[in-house]
HTML snippet that shows the backbone in 3Dmol.js (N, CA, C, O; Angstrom):
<script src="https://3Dmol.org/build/3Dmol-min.js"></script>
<div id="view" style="width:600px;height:400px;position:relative"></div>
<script>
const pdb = `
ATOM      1  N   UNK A   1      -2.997  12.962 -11.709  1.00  0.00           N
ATOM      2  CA  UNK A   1      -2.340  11.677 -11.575  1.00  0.00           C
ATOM      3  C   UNK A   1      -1.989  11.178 -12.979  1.00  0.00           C
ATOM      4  O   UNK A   1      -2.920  11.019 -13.768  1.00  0.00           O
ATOM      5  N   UNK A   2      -0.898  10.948 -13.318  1.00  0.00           N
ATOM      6  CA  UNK A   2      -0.434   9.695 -14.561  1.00  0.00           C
ATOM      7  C   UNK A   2      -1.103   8.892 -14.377  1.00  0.00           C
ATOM      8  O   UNK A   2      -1.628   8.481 -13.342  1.00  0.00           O
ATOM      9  N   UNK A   3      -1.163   8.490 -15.698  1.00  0.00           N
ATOM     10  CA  UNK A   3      -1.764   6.948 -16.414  1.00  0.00           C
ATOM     11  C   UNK A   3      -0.878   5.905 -15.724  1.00  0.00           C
ATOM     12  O   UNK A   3      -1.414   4.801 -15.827  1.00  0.00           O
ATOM     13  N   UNK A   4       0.040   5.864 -15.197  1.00  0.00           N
ATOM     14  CA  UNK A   4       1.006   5.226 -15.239  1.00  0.00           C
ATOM     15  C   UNK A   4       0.852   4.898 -13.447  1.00  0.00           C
ATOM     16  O   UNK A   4       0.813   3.800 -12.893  1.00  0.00           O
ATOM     17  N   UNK A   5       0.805   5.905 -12.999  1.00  0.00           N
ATOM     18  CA  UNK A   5       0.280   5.695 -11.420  1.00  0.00           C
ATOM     19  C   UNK A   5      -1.263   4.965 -11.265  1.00  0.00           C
ATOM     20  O   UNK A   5      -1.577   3.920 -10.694  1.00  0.00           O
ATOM     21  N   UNK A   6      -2.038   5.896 -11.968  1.00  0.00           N
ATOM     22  CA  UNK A   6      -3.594   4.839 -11.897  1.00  0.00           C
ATOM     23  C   UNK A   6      -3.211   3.733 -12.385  1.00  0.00           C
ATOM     24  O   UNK A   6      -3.432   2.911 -11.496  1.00  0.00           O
ATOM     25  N   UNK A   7      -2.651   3.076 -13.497  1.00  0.00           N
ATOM     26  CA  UNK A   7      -3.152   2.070 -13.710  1.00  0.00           C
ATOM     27  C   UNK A   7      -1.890   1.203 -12.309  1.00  0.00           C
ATOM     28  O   UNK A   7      -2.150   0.023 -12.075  1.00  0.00           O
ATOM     29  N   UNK A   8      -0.840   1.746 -11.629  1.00  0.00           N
ATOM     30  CA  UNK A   8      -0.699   0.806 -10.386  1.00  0.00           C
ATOM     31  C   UNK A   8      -1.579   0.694  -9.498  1.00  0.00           C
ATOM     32  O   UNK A   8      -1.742  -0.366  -8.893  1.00  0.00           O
ATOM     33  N   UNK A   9      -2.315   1.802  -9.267  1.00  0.00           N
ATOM     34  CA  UNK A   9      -3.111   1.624  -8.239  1.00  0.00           C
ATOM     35  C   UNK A   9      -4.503   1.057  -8.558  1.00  0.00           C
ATOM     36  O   UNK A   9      -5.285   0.745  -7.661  1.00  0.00           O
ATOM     37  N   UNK A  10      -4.783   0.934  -9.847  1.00  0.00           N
ATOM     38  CA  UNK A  10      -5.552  -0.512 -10.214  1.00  0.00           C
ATOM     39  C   UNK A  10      -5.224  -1.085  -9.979  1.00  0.00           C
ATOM     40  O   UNK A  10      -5.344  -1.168  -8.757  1.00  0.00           O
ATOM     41  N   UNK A  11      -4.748  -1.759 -10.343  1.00  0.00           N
ATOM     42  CA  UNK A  11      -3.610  -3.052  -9.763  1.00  0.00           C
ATOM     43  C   UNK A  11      -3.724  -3.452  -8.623  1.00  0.00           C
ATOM     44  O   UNK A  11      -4.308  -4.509  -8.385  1.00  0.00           O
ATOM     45  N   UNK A  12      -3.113  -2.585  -7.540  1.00  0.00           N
ATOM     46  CA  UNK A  12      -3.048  -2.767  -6.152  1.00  0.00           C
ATOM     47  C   UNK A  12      -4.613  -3.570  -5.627  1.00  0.00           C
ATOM     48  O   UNK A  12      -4.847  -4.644  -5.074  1.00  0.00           O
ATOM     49  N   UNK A  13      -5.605  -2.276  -6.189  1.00  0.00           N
ATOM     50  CA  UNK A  13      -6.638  -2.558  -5.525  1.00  0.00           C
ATOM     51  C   UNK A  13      -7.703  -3.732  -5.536  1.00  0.00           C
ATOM     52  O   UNK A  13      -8.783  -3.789  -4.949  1.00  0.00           O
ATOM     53  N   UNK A  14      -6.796  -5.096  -6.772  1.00  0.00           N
ATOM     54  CA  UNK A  14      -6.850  -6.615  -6.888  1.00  0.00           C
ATOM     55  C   UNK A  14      -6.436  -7.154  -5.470  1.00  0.00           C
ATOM     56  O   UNK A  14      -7.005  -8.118  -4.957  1.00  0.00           O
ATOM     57  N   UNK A  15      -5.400  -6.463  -4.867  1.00  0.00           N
ATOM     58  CA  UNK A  15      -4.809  -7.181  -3.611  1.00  0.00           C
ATOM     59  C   UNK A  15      -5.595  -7.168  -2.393  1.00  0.00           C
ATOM     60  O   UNK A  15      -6.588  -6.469  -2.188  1.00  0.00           O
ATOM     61  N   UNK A  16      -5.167  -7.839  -1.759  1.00  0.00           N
ATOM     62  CA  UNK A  16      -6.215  -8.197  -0.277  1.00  0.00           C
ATOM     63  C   UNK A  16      -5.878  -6.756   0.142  1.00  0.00           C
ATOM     64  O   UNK A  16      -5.324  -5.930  -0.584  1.00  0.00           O
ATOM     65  N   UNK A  17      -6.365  -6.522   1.663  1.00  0.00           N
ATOM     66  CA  UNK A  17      -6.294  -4.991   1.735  1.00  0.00           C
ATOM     67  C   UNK A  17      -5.234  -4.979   2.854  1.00  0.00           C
ATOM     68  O   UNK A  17      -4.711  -3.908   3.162  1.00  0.00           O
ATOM     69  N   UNK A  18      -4.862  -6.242   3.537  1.00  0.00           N
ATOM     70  CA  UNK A  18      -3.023  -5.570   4.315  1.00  0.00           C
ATOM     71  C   UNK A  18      -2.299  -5.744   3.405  1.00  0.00           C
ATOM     72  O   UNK A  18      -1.163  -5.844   3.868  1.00  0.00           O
ATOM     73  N   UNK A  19      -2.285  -5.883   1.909  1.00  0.00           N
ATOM     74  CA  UNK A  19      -1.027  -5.790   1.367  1.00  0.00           C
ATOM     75  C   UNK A  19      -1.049  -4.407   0.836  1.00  0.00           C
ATOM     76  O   UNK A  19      -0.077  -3.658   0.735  1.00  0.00           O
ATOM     77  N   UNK A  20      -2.644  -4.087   0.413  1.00  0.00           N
ATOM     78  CA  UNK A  20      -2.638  -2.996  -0.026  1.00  0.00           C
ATOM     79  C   UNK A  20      -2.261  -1.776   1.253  1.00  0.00           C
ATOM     80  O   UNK A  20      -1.755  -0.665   1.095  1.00  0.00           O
ATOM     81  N   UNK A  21      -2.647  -2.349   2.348  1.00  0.00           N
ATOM     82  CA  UNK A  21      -2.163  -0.837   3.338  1.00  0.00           C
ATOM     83  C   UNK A  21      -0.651  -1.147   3.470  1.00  0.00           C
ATOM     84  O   UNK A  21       0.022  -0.270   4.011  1.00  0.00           O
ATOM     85  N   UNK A  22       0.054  -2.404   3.003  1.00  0.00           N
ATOM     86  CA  UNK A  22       1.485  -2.201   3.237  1.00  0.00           C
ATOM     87  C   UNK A  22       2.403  -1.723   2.050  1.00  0.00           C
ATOM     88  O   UNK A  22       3.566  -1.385   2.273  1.00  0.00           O
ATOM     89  N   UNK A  23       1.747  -1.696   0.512  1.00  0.00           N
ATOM     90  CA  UNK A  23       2.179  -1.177  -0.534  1.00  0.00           C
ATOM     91  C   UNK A  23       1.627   0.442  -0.129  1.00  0.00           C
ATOM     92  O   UNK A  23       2.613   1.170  -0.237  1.00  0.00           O
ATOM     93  N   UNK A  24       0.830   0.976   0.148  1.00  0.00           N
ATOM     94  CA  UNK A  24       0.624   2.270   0.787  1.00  0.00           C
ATOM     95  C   UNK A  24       1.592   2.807   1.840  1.00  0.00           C
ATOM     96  O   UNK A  24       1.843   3.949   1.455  1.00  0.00           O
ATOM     97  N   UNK A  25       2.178   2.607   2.823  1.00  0.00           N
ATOM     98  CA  UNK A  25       2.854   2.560   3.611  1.00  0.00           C
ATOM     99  C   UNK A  25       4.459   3.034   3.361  1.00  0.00           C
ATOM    100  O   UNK A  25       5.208   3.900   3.814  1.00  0.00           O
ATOM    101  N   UNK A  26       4.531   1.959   2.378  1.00  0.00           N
ATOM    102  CA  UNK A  26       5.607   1.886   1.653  1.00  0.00           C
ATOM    103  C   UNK A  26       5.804   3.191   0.911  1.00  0.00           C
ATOM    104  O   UNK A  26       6.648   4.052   1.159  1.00  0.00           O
ATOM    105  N   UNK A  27       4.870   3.194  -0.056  1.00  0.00           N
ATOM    106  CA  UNK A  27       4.725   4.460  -1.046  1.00  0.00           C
ATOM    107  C   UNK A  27       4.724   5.735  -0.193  1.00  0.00           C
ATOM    108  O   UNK A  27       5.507   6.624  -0.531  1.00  0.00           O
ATOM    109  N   UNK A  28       3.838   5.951   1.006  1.00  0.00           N
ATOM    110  CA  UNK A  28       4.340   7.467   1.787  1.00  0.00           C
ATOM    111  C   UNK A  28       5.588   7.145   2.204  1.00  0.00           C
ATOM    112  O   UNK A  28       5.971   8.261   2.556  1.00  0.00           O
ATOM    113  N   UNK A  29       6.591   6.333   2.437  1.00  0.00           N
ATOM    114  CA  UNK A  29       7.895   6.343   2.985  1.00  0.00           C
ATOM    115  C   UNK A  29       8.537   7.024   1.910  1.00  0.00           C
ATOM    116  O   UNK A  29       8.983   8.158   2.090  1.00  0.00           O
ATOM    117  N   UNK A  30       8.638   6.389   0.698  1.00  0.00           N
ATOM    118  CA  UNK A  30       9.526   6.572  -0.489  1.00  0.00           C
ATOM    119  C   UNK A  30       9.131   8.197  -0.826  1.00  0.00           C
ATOM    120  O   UNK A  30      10.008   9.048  -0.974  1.00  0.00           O
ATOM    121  N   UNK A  31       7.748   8.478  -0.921  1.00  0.00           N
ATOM    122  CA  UNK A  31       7.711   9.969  -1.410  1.00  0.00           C
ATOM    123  C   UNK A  31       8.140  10.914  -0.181  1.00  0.00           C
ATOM    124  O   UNK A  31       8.481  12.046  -0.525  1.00  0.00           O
ATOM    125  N   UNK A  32       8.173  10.681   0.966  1.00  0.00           N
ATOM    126  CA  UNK A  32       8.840  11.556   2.285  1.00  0.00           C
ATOM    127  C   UNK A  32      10.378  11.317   1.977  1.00  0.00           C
ATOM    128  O   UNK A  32      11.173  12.215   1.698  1.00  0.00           O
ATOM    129  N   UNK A  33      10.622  10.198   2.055  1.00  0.00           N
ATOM    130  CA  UNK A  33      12.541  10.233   1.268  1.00  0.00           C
ATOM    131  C   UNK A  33      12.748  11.163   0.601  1.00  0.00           C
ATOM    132  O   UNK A  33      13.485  12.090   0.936  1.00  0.00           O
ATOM    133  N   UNK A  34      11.848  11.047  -0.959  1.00  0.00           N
ATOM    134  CA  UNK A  34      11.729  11.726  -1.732  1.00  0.00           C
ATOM    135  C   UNK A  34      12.231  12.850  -1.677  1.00  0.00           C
ATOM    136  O   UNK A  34      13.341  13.181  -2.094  1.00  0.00           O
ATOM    137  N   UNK A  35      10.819  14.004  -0.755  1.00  0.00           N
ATOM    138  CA  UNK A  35      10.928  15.008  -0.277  1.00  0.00           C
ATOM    139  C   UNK A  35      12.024  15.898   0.441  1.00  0.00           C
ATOM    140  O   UNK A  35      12.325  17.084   0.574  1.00  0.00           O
ATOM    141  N   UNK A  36      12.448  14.633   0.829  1.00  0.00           N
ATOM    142  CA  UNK A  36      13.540  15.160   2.225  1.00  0.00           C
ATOM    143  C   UNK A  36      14.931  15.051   1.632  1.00  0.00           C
ATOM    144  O   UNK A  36      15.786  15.838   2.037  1.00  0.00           O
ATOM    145  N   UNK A  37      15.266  14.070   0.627  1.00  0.00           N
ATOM    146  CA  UNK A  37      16.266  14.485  -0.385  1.00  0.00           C
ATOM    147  C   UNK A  37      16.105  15.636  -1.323  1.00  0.00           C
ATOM    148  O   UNK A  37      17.149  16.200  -1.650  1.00  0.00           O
ATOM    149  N   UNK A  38      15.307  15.953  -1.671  1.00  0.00           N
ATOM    150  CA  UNK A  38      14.970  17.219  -2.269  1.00  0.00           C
ATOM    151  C   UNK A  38      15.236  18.679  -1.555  1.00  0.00           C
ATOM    152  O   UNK A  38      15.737  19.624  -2.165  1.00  0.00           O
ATOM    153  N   UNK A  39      14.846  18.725  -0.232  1.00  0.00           N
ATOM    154  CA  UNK A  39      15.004  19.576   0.466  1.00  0.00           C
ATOM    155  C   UNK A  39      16.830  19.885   0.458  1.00  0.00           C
ATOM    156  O   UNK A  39      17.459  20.903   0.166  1.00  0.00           O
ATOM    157  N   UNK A  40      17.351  18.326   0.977  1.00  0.00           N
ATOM    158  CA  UNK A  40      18.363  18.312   1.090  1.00  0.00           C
ATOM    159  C   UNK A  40      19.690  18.949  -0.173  1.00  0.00           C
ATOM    160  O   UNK A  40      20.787  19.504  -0.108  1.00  0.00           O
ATOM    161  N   UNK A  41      18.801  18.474  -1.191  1.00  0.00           N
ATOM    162  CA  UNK A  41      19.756  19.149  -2.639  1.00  0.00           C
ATOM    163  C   UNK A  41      19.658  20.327  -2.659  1.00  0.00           C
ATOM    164  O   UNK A  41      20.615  21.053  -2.928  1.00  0.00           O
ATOM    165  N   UNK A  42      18.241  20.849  -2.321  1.00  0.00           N
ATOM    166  CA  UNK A  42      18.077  22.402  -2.798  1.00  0.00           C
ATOM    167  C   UNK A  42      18.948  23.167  -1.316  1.00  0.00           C
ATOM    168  O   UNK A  42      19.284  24.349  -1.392  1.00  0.00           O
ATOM    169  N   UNK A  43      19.277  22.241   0.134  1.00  0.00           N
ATOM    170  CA  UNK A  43      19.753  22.983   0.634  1.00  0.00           C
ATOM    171  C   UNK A  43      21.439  23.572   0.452  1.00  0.00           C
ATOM    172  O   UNK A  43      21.920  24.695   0.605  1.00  0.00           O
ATOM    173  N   UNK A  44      22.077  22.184   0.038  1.00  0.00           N
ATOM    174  CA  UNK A  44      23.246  22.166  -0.659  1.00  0.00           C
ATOM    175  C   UNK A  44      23.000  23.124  -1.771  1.00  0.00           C
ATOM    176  O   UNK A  44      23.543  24.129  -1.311  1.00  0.00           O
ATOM    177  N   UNK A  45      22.752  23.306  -2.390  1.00  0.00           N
ATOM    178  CA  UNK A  45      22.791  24.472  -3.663  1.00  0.00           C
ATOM    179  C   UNK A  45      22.555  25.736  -2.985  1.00  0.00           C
ATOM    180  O   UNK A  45      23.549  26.461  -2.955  1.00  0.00           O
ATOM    181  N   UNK A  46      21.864  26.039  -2.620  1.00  0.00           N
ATOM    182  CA  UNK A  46      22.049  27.368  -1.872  1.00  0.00           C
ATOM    183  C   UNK A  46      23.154  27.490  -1.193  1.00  0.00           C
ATOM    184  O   UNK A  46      23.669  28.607  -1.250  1.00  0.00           O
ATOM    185  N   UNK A  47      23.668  26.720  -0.586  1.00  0.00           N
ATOM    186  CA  UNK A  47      25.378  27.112   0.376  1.00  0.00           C
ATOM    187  C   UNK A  47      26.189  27.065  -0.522  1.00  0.00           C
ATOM    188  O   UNK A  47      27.107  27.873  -0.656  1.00  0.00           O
ATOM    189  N   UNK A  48      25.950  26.071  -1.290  1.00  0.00           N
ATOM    190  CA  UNK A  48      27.443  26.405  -3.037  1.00  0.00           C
ATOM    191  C   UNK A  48      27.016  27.972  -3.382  1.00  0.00           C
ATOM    192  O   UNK A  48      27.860  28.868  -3.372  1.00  0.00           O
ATOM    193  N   UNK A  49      25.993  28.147  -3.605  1.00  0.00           N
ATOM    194  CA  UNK A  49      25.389  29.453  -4.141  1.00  0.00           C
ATOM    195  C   UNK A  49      25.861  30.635  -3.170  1.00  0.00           C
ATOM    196  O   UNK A  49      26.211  31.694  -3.692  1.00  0.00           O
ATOM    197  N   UNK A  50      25.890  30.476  -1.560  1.00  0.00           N
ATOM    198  CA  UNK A  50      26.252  31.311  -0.791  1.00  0.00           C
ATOM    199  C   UNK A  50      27.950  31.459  -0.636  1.00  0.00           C
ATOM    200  O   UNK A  50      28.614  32.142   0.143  1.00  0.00           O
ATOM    201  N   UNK A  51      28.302  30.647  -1.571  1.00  0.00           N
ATOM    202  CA  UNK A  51      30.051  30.190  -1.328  1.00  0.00           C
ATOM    203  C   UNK A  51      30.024  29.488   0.470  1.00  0.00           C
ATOM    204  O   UNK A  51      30.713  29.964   1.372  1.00  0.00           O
ATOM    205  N   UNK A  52      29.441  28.764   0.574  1.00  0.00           N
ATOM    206  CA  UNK A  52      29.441  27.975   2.170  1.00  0.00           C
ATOM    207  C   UNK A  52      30.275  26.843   1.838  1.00  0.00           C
ATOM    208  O   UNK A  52      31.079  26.296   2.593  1.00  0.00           O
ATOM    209  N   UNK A  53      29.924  26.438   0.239  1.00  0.00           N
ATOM    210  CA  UNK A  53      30.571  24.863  -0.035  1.00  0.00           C
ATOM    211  C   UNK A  53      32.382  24.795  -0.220  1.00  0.00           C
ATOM    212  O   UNK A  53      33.168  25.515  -0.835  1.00  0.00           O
ATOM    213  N   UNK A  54      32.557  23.597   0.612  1.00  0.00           N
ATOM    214  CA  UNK A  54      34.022  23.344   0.472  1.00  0.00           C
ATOM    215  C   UNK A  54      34.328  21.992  -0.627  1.00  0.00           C
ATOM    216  O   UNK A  54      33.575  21.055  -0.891  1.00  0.00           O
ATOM    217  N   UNK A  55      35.709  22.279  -1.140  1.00  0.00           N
ATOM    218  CA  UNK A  55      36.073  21.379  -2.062  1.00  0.00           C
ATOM    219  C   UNK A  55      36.144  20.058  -1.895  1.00  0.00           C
ATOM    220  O   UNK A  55      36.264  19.824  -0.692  1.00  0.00           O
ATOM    221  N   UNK A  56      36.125  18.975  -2.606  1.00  0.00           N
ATOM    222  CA  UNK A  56      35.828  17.621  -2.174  1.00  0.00           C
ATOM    223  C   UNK A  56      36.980  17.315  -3.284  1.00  0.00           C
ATOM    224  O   UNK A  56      36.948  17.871  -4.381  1.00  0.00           O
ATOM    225  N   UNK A  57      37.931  16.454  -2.946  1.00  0.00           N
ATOM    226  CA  UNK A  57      38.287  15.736  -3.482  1.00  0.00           C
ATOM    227  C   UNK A  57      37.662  14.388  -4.078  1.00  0.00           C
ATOM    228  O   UNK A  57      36.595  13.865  -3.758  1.00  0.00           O
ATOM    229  N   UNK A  58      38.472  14.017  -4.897  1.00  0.00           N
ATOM    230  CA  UNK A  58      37.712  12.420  -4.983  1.00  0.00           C
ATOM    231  C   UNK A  58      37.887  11.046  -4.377  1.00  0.00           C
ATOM    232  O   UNK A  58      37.047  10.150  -4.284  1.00  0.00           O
ATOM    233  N   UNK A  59      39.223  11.062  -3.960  1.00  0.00           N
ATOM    234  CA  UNK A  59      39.713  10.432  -3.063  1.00  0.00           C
ATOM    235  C   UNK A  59      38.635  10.599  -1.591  1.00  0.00           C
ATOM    236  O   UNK A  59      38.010   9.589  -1.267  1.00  0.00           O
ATOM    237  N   UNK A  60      38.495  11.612  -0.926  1.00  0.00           N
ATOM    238  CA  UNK A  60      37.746  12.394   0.143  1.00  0.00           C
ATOM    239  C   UNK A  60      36.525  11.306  -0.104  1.00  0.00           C
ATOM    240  O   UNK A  60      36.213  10.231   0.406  1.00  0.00           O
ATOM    241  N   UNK A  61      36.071  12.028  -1.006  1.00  0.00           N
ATOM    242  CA  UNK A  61      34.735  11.439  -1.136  1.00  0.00           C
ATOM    243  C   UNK A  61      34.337   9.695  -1.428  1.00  0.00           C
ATOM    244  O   UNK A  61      33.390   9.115  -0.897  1.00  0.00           O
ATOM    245  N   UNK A  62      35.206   9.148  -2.287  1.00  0.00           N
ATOM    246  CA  UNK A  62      35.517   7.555  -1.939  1.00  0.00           C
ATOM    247  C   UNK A  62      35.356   7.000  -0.460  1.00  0.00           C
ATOM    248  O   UNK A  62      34.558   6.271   0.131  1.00  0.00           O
ATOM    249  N   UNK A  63      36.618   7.773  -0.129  1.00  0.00           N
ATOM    250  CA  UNK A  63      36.838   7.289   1.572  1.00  0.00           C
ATOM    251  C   UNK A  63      35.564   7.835   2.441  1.00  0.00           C
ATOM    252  O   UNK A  63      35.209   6.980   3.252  1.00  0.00           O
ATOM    253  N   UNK A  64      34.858   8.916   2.483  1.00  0.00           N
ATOM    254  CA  UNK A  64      33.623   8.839   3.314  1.00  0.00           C
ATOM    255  C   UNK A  64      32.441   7.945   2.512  1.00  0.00           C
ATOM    256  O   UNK A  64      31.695   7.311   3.258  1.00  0.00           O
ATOM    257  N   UNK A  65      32.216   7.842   1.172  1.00  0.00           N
ATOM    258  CA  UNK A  65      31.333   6.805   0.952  1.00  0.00           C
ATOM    259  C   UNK A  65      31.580   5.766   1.898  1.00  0.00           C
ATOM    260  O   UNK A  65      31.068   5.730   3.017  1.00  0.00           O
ATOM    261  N   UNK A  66      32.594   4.683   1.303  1.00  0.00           N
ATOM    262  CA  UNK A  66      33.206   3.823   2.389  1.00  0.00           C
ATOM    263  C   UNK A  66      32.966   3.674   3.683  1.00  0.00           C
ATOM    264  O   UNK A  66      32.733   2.597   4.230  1.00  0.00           O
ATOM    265  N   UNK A  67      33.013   4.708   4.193  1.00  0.00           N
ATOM    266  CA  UNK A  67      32.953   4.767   5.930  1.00  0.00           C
ATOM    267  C   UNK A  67      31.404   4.945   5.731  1.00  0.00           C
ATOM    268  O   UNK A  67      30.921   4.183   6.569  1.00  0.00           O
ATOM    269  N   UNK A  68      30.620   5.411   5.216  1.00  0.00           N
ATOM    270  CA  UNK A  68      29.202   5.705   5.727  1.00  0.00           C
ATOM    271  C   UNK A  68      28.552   3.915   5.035  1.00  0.00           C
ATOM    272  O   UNK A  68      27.856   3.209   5.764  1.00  0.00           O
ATOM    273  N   UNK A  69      28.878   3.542   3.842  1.00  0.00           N
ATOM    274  CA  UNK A  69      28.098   2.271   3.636  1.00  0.00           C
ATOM    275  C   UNK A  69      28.774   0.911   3.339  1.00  0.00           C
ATOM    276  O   UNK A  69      28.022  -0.021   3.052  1.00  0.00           O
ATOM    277  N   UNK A  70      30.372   0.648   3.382  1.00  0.00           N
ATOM    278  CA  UNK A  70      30.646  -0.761   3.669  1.00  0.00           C
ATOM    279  C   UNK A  70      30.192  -1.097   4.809  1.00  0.00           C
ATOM    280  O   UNK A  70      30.078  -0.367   5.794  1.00  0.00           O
ATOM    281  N   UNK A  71      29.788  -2.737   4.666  1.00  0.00           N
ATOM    282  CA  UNK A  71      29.383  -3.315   5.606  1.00  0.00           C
ATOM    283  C   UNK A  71      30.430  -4.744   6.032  1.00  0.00           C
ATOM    284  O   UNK A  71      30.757  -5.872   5.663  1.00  0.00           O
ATOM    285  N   UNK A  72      30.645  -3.641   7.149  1.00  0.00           N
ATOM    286  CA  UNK A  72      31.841  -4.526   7.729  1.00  0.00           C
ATOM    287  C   UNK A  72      33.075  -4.785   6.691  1.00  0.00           C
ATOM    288  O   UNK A  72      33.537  -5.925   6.643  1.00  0.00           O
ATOM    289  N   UNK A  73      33.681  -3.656   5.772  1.00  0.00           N
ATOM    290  CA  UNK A  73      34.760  -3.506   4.866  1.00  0.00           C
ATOM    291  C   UNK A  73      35.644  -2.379   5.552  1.00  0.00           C
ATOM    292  O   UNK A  73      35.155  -1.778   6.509  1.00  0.00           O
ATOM    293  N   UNK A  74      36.664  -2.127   5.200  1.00  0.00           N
ATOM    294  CA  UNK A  74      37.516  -1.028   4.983  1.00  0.00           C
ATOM    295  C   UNK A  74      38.390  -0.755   4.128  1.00  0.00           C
ATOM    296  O   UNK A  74      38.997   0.314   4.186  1.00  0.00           O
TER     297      UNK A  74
END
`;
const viewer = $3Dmol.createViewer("view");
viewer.addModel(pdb, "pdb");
viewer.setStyle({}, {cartoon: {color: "spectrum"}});
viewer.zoomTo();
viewer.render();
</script>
């Protein structure tokens, strides 16, 4: 463990203990994200690597950002 992690989880363990099981909670969410974006990059690199990957414009890729996270924009 980092210095940098213990001394949060000193910290934490000042807090009453549902905040501390909800800063816990929290923290396995973010490191499973984590994980699962990771998976996700290394799976993309292997299909570029297999020639699976297709070209993206930038335009392309603007316009599906857009569509996947304005909220209520177009």
């Amino acid at each position: 463990m980092t210095k940098m992690l213990a001394a949060a989880i000193k910290e934490v363990k000042k807090l009453p203990t549902d905040v501390q099981d909800t800063i816990g909670i929290n923290l396995i969410d973010r490191v499973a994200a984590w994980r699962e974006l990771r998976a996700k990059i290394a799976e993309g690199i292997r299909e570029a690597d297999a020639g699976l990957a297709k070209p993206l414009s930038a335009k392309t890729l603007i316009r599906e950002f857009r569509k996947r996270h304005a909220k209520g924009k177009k």
